[in-house]
C-alpha positions in Angstrom: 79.2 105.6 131.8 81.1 102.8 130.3 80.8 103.8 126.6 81.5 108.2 127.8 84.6 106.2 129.2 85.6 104.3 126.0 84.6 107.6 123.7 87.0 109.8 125.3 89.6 106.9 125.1 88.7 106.8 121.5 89.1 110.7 121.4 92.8 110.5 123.0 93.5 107.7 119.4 93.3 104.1 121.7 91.6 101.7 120.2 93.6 102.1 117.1 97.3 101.4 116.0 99.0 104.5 115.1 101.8 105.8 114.0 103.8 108.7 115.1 106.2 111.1 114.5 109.4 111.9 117.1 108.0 115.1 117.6 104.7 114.0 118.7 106.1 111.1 121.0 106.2 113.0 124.3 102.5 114.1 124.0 101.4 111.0 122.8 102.3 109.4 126.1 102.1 111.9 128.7 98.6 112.3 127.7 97.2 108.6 128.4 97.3 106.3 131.5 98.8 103.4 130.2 100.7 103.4 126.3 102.6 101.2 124.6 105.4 102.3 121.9 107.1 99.8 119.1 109.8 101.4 117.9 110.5 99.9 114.6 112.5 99.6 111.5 110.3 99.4 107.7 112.5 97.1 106.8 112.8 94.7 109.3 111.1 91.5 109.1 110.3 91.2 112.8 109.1 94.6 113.2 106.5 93.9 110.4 105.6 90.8 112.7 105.7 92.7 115.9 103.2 95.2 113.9 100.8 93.1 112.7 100.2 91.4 116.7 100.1 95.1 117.7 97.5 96.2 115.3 95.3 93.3 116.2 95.2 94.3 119.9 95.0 97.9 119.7 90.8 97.9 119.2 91.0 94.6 122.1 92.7 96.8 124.7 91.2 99.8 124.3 92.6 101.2 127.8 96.0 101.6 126.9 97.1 103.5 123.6 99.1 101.6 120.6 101.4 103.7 118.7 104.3 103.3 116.8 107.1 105.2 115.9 110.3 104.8 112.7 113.3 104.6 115.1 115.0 106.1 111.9 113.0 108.8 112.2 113.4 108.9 116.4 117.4 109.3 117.0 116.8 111.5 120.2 114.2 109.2 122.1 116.0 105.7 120.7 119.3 107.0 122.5 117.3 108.4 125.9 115.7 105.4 126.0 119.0 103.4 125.0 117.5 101.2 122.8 119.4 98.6 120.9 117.8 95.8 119.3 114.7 96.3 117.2 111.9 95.6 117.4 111.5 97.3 120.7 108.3 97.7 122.4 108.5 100.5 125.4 105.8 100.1 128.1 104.8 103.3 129.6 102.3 104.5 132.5 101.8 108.1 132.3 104.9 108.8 130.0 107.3 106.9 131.9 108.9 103.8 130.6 108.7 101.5 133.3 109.2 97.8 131.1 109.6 96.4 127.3 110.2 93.7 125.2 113.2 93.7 123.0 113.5 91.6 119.8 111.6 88.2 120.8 113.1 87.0 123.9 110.8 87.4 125.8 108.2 85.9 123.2 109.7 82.5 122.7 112.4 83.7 120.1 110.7 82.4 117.2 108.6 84.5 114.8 105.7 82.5 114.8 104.6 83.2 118.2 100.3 84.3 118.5 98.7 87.2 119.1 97.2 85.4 122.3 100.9 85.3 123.3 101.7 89.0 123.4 98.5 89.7 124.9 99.0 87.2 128.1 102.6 88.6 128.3 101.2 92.9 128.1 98.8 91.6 130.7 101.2 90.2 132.9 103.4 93.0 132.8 100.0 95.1 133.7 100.0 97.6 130.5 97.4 95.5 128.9 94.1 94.8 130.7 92.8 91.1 131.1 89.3 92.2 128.4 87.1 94.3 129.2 
């Protein structure tokens, strides 16, 4: 039951970090319980950091889905979803935003804050699930 469960996770792309284009954003997120977006610049220094966390909780937390989209790329949902400061991770349930962490505030402000770290603060926010 468990593993029919975590297949048709797998099937909807959690368990993997992804990345996205603008025009598949909507789907991507209306389509799964729980997602989690990092909208991101390629050149950015942080965003590479905020990647690299992301990636290694994507297969960890396999009941919310990781993706990731160029905010280059994504000028219509960076300005509906008024976001500023990058990185930027949007927390949605069922396609709504309902939280997300902008730059590092909310992760010490330093850049050489853990993994562990982000994952206590997804789970406390609920969008990450203590492990299964």
């Amino acid at each position: 039951k468990e593993a029919e469960k975590r297949q048709v996770l797998q099937m909807k792309g959690h368990g993997e970090y992804r990345e996205i284009g603008e025009g598949d954003f909507l789907a991507e997120v209306t389509g799964s319980e729980k997602a989690i977006c990092h909208f991101y610049h390629k050149e950015f220094y942080r965003c590479k950091i905020m990647d690299k966390h992301l990636k290694a909780l994507a297969p960890k937390h396999i009941g919310t889905k990781f993706i990731k989209l160029d905010a280059e790329n994504a000028p219509f949902f960076v300005t509906k979803l008024g976001i500023k400061t990058l990185p930027c991770v949007i927390i949605l349930r069922k396609g709504i935003a309902i939280d997300r962490l902008v730059g590092f505030q909310d992760l010490g402000g330093k850049d050489d804050f853990t993994t562990k770290t982000l994952e206590v603060l997804l789970v406390k926010k609920g969008i990450a699930s203590a492990l299964m």
